[in-house]
N, CA, C and O atoms as CSV, one atom per row, in Angstrom:
chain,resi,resn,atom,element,x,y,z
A,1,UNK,N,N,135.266,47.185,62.597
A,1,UNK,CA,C,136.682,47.021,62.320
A,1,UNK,C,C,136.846,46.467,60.919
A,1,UNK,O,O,135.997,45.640,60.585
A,2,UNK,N,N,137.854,46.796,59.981
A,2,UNK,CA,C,138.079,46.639,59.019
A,2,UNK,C,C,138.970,45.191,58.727
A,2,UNK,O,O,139.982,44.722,59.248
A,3,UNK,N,N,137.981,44.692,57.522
A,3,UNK,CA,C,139.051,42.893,58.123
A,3,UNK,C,C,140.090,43.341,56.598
A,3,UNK,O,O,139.997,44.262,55.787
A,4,UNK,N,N,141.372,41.790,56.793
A,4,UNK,CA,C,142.339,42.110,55.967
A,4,UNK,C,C,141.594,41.575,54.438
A,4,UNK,O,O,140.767,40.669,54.541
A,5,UNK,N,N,141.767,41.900,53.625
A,5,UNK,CA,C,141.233,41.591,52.372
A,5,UNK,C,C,142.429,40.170,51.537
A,5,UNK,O,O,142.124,39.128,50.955
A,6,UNK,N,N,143.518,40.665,51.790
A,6,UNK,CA,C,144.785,40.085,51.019
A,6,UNK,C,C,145.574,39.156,52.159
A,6,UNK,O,O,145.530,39.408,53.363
A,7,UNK,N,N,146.171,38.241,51.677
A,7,UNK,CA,C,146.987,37.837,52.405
A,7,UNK,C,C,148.470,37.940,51.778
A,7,UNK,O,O,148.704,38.653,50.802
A,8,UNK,N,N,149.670,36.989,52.576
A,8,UNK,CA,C,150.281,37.648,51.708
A,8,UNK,C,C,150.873,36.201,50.643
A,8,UNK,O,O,151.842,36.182,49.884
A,9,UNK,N,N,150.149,35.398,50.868
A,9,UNK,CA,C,150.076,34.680,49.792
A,9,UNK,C,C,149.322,35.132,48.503
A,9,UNK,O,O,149.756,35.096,47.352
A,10,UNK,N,N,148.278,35.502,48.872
A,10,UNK,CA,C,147.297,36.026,47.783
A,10,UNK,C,C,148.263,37.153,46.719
A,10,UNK,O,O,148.540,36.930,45.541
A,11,UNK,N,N,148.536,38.014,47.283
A,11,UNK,CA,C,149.842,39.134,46.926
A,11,UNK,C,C,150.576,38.871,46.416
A,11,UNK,O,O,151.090,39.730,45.700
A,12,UNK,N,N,151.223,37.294,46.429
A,12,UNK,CA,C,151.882,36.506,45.798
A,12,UNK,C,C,151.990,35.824,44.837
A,12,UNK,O,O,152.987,35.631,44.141
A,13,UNK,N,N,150.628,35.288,44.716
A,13,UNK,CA,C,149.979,34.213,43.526
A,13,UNK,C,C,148.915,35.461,42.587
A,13,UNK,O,O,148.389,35.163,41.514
A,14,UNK,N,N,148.754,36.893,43.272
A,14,UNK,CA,C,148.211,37.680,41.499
A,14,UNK,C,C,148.546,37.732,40.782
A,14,UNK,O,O,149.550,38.425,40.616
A,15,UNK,N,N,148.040,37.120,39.900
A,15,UNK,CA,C,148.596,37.787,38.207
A,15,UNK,C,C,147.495,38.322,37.786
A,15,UNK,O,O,146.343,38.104,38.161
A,16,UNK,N,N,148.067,39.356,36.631
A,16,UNK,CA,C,147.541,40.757,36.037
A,16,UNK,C,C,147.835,39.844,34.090
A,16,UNK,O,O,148.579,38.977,33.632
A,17,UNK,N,N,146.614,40.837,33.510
A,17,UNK,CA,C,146.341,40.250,32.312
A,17,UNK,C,C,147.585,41.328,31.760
A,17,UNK,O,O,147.997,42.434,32.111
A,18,UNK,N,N,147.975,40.181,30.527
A,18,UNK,CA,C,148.976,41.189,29.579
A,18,UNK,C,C,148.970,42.103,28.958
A,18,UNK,O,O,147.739,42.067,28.957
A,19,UNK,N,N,149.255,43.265,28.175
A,19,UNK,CA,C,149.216,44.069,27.286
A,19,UNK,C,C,150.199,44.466,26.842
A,19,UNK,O,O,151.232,44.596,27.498
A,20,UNK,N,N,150.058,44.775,25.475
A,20,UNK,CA,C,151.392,45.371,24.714
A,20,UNK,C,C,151.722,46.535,25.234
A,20,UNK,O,O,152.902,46.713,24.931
A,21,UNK,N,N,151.333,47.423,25.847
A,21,UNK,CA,C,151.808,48.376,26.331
A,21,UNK,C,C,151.473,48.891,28.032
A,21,UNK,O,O,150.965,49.907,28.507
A,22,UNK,N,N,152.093,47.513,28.683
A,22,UNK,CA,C,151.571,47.368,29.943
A,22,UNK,C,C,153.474,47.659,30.714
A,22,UNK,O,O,154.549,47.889,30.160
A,23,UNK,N,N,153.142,47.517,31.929
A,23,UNK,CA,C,153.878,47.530,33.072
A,23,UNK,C,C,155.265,46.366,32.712
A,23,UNK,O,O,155.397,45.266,32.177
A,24,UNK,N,N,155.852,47.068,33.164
A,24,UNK,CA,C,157.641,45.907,33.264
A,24,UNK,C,C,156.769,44.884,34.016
A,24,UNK,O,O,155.851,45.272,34.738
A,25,UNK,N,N,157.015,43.760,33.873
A,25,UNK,CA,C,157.012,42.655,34.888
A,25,UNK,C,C,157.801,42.221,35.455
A,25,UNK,O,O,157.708,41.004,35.611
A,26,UNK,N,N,158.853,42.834,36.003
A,26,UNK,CA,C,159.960,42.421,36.549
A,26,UNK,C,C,159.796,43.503,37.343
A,26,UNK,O,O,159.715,43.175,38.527
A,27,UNK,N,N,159.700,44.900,37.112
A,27,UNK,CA,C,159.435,46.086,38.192
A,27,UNK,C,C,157.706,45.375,39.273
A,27,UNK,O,O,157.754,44.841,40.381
A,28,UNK,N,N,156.949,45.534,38.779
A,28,UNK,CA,C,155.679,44.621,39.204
A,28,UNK,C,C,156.163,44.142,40.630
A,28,UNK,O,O,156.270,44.656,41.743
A,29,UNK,N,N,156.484,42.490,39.864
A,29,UNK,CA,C,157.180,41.427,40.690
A,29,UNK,C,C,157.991,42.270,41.498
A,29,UNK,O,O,157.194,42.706,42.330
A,30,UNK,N,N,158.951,42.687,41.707
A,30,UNK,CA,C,160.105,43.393,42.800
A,30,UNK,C,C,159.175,44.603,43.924
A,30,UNK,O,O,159.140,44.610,45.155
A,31,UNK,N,N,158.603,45.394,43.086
A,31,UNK,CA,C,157.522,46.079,44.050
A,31,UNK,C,C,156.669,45.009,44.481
A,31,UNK,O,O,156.804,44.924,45.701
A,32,UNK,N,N,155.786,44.078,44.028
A,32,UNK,CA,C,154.944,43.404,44.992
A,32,UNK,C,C,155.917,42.354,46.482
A,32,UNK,O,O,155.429,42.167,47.597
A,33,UNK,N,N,157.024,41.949,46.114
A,33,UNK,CA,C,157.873,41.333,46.648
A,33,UNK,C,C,157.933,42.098,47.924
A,33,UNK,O,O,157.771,41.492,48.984
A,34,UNK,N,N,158.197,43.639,47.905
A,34,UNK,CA,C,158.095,44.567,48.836
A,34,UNK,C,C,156.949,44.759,49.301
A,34,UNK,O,O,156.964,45.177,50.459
A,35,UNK,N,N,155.867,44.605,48.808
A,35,UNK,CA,C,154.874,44.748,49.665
A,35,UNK,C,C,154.664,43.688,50.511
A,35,UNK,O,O,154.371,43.823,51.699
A,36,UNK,N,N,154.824,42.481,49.863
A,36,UNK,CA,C,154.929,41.267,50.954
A,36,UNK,C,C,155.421,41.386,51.879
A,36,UNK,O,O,155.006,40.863,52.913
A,37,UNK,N,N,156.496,42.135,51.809
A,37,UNK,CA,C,157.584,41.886,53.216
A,37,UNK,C,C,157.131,42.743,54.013
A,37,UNK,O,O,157.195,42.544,55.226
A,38,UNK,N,N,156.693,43.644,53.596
A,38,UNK,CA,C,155.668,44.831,54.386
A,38,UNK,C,C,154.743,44.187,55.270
A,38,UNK,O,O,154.802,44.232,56.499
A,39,UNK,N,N,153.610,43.394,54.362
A,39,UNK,CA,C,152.687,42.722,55.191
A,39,UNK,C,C,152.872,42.209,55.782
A,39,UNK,O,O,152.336,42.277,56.888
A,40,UNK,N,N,154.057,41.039,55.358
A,40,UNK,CA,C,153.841,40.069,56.650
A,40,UNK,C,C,154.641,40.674,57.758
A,40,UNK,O,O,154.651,40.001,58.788
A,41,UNK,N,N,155.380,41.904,57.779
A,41,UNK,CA,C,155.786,42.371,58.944
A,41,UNK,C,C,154.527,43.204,59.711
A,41,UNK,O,O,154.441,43.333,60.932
A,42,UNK,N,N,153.971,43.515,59.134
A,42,UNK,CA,C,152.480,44.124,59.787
A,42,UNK,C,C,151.859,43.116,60.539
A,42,UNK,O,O,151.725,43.325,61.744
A,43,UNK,N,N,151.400,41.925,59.996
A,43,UNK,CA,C,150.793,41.183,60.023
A,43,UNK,C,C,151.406,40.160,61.622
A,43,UNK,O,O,150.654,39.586,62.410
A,44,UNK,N,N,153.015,40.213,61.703
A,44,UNK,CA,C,153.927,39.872,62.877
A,44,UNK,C,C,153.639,40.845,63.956
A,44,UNK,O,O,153.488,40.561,65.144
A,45,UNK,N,N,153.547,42.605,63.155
A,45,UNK,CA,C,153.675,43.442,64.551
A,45,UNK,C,C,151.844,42.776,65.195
A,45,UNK,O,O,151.444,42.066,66.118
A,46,UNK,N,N,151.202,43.571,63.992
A,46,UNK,CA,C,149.228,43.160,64.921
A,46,UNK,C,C,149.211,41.890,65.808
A,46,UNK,O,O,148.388,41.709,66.705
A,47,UNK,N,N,150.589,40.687,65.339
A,47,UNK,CA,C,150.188,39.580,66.358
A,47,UNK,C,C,150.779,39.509,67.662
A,47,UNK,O,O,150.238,39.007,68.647
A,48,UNK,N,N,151.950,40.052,67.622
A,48,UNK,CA,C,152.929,40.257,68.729
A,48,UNK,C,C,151.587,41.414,69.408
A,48,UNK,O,O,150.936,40.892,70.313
A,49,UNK,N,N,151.213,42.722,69.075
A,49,UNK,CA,C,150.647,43.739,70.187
A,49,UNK,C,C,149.407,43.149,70.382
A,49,UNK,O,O,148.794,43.636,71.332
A,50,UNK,N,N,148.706,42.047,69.651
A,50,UNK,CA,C,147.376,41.466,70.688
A,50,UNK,C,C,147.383,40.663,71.841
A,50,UNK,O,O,146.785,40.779,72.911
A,51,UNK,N,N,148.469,39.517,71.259
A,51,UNK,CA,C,149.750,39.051,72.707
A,51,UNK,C,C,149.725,39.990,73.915
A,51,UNK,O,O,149.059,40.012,74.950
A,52,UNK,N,N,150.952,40.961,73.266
A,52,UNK,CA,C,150.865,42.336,74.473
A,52,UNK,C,C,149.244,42.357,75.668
A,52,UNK,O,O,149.094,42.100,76.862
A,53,UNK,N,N,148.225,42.836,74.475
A,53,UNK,CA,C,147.287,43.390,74.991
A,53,UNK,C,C,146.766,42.499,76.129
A,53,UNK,O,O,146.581,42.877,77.286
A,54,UNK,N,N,146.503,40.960,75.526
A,54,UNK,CA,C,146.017,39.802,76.278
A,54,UNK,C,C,146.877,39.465,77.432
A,54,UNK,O,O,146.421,38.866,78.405
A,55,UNK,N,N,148.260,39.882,77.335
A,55,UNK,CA,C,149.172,39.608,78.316
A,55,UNK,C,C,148.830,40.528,79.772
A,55,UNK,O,O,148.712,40.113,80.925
A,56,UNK,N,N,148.722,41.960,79.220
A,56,UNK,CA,C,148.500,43.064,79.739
A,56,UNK,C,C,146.949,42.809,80.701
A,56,UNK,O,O,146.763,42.928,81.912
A,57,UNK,N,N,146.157,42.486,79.781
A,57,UNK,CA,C,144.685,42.022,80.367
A,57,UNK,C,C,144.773,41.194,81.474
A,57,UNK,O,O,144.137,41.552,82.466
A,58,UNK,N,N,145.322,40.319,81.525
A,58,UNK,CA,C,145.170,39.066,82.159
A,58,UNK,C,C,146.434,39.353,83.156
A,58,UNK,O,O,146.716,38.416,83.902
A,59,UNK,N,N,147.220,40.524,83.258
A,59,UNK,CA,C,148.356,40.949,84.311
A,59,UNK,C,C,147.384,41.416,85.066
A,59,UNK,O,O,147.328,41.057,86.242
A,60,UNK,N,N,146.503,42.242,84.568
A,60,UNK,CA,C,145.469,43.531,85.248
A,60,UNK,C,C,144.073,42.639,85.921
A,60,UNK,O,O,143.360,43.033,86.844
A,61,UNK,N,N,143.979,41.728,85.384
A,61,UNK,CA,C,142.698,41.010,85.844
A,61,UNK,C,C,143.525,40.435,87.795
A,61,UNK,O,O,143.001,40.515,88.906
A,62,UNK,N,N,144.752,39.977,87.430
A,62,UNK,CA,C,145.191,38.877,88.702
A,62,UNK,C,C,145.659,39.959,89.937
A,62,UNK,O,O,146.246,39.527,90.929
A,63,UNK,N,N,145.294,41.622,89.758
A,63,UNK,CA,C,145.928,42.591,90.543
A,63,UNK,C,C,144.673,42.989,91.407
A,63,UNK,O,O,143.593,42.788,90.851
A,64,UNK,N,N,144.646,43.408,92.409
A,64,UNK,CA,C,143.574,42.987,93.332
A,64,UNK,C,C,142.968,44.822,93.246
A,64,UNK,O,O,143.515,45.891,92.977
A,65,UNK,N,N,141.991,44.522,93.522
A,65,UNK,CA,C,141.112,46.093,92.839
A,65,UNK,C,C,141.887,47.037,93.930
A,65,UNK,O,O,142.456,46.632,94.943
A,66,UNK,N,N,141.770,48.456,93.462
A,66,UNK,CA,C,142.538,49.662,94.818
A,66,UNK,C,C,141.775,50.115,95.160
A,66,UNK,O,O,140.861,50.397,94.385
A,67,UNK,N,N,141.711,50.400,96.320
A,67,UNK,CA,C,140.583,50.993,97.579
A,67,UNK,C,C,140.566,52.165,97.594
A,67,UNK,O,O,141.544,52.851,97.300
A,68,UNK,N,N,139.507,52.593,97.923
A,68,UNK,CA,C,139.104,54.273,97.653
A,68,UNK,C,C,139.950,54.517,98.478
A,68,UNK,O,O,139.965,55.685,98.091
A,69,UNK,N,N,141.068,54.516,99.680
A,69,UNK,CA,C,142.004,55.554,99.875
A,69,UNK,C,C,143.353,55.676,99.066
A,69,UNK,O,O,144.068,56.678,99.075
A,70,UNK,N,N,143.561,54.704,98.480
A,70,UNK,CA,C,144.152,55.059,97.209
A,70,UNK,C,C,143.855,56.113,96.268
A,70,UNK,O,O,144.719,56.917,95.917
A,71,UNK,N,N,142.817,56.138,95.899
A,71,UNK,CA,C,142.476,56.910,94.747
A,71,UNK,C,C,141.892,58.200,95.401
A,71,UNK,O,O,140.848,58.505,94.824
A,72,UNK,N,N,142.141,58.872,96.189
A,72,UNK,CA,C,141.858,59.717,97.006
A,72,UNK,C,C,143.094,60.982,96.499
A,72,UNK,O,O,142.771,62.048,95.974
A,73,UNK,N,N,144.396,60.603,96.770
A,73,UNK,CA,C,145.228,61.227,95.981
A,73,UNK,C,C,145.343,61.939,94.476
A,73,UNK,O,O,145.934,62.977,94.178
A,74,UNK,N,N,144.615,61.077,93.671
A,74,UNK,CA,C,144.578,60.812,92.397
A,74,UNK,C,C,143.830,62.188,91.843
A,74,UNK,O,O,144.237,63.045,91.058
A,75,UNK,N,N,142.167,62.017,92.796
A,75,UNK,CA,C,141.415,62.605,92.777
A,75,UNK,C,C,141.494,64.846,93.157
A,75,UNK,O,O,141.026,65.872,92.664
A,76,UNK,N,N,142.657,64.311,94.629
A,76,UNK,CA,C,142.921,65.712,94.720
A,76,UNK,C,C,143.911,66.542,93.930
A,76,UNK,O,O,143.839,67.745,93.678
A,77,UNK,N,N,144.869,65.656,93.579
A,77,UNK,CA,C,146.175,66.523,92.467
A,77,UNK,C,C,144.878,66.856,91.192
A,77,UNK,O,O,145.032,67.929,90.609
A,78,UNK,N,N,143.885,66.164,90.840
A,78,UNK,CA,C,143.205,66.707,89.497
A,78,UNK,C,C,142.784,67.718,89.522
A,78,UNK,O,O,142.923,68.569,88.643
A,79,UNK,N,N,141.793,67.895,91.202
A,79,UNK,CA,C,141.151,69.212,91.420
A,79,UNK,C,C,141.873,69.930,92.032
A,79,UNK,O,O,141.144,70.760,92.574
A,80,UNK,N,N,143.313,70.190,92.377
A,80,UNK,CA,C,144.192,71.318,92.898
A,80,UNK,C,C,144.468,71.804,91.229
A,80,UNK,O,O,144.634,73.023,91.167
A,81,UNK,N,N,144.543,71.172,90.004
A,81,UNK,CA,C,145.468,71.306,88.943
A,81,UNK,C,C,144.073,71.785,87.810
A,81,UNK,O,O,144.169,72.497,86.810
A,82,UNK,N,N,142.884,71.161,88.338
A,82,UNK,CA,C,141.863,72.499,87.476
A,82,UNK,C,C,141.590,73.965,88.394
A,82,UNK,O,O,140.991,74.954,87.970
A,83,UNK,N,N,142.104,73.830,89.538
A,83,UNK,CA,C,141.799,75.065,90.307
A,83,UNK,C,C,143.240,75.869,89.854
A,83,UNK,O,O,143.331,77.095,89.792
A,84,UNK,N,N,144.185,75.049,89.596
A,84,UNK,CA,C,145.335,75.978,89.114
A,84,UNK,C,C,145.338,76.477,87.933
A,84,UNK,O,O,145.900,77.549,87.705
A,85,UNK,N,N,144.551,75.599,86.760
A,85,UNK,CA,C,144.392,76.105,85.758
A,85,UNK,C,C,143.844,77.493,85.818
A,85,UNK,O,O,144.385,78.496,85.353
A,86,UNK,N,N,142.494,77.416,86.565
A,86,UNK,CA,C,140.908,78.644,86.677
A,86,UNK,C,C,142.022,79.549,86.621
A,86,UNK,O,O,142.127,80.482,85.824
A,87,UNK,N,N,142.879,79.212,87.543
A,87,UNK,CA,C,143.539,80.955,88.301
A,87,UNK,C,C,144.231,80.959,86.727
A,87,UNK,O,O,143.751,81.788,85.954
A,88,UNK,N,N,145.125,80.244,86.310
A,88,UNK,CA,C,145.721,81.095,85.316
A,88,UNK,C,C,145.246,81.779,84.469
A,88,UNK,O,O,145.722,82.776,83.925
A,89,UNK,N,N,143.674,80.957,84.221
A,89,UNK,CA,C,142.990,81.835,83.000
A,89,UNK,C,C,142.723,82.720,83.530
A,89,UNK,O,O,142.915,83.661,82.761
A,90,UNK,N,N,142.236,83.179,84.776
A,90,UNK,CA,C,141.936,84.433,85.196
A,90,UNK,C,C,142.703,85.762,85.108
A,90,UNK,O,O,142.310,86.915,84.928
A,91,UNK,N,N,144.341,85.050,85.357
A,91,UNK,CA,C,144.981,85.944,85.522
A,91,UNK,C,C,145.409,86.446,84.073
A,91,UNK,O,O,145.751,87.608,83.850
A,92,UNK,N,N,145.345,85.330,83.009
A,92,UNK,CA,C,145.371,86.123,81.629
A,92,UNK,C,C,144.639,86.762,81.329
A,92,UNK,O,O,144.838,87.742,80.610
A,93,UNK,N,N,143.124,86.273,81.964
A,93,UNK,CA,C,142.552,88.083,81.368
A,93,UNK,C,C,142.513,89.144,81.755
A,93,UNK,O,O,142.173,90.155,81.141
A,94,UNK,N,N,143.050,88.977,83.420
A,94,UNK,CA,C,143.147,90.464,84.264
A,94,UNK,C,C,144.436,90.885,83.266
A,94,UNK,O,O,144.466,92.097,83.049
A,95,UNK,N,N,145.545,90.081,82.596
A,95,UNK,CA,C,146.889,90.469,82.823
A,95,UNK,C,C,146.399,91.277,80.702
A,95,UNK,O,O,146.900,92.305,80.246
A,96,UNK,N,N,145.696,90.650,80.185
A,96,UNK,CA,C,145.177,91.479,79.120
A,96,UNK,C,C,144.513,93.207,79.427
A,96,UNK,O,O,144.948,94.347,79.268
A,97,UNK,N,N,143.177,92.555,79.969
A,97,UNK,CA,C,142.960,93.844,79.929
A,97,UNK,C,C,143.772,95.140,80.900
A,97,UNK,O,O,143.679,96.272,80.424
A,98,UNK,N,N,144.456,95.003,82.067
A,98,UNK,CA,C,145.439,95.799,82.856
A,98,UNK,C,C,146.463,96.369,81.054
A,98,UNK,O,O,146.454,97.485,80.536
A,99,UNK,N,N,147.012,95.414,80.689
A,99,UNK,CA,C,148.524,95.121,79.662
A,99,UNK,C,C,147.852,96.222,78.305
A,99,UNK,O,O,148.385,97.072,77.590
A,100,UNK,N,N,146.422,95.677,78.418
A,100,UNK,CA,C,145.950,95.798,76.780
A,100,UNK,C,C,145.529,97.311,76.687
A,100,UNK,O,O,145.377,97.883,75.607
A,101,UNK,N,N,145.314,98.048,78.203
A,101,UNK,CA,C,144.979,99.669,78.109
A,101,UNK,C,C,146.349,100.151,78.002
A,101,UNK,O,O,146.546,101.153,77.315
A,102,UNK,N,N,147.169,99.667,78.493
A,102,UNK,CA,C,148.301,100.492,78.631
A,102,UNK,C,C,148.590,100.393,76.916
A,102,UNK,O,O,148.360,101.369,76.202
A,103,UNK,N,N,149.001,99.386,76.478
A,103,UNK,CA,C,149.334,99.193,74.905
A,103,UNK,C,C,148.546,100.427,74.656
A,103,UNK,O,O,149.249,101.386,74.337
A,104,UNK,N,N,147.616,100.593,74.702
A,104,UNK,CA,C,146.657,100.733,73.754
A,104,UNK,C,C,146.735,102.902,74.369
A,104,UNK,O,O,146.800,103.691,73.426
A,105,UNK,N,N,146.727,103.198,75.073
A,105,UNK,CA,C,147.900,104.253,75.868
A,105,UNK,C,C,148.963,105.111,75.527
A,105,UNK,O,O,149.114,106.333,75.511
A,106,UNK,N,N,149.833,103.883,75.191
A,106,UNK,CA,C,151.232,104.172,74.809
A,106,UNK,C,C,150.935,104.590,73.020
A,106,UNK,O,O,151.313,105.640,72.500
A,107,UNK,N,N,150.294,103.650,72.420
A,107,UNK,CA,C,150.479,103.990,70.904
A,107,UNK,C,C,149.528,105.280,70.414
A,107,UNK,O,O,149.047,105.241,69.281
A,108,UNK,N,N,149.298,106.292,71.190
A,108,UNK,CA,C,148.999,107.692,70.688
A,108,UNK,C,C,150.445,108.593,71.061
A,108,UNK,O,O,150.472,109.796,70.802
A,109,UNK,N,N,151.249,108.128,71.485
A,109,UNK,CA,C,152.215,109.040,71.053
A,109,UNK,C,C,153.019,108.716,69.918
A,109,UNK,O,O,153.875,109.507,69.523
């Protein structure tokens, strides 16, 4: 995982060496100003959704495990819904090659 490099103090307190033919410093300053507000709203959302996550964790830990006739259901809608798939692919290729002679039929006249 990639750690933060900047904070948004740091973002705050850079300064850049001068030059005679350098950058407005007043444009600078106003764009970095925006990036601050950027970060530290980033920096609010990543803390609020680890909250979430830990909240979420620790909802899921106190819920009492589900018993294999529970998950019995779960299990058969998956394999009725790859057996429904099989058939459709099947039937696209019966419904090609039946479809694809006739096309193929029709365009000599």
């Amino acid at each position: 995982m990639a750690s933060i490099i900047f904070s948004a103090k740091d973002i705050f307190e850079q300064e850049f060496g001068r030059e005679v033919r350098g950058y407005s410093k007043v444009e600078v300053d106003e764009f970095l100003d925006d990036v601050i507000k950027d970060y530290e709203t980033y920096a609010a959302l990543v803390k609020s959704l680890r909250q979430e996550i830990a909240d979420l964790k620790e909802e899921l830990a106190r819920k009492p495990k589900s018993s294999p006739v529970q998950a019995e259901p779960i299990e058969a809608a998956t394999t009725s819904s790859m057996t429904n798939f099989d058939i459709l692919k099947r039937l696209n290729r019966l419904e090609k090659e039946v479809f694809g002679k006739q096309i193929l039929d029709n365009s000599d006249f």
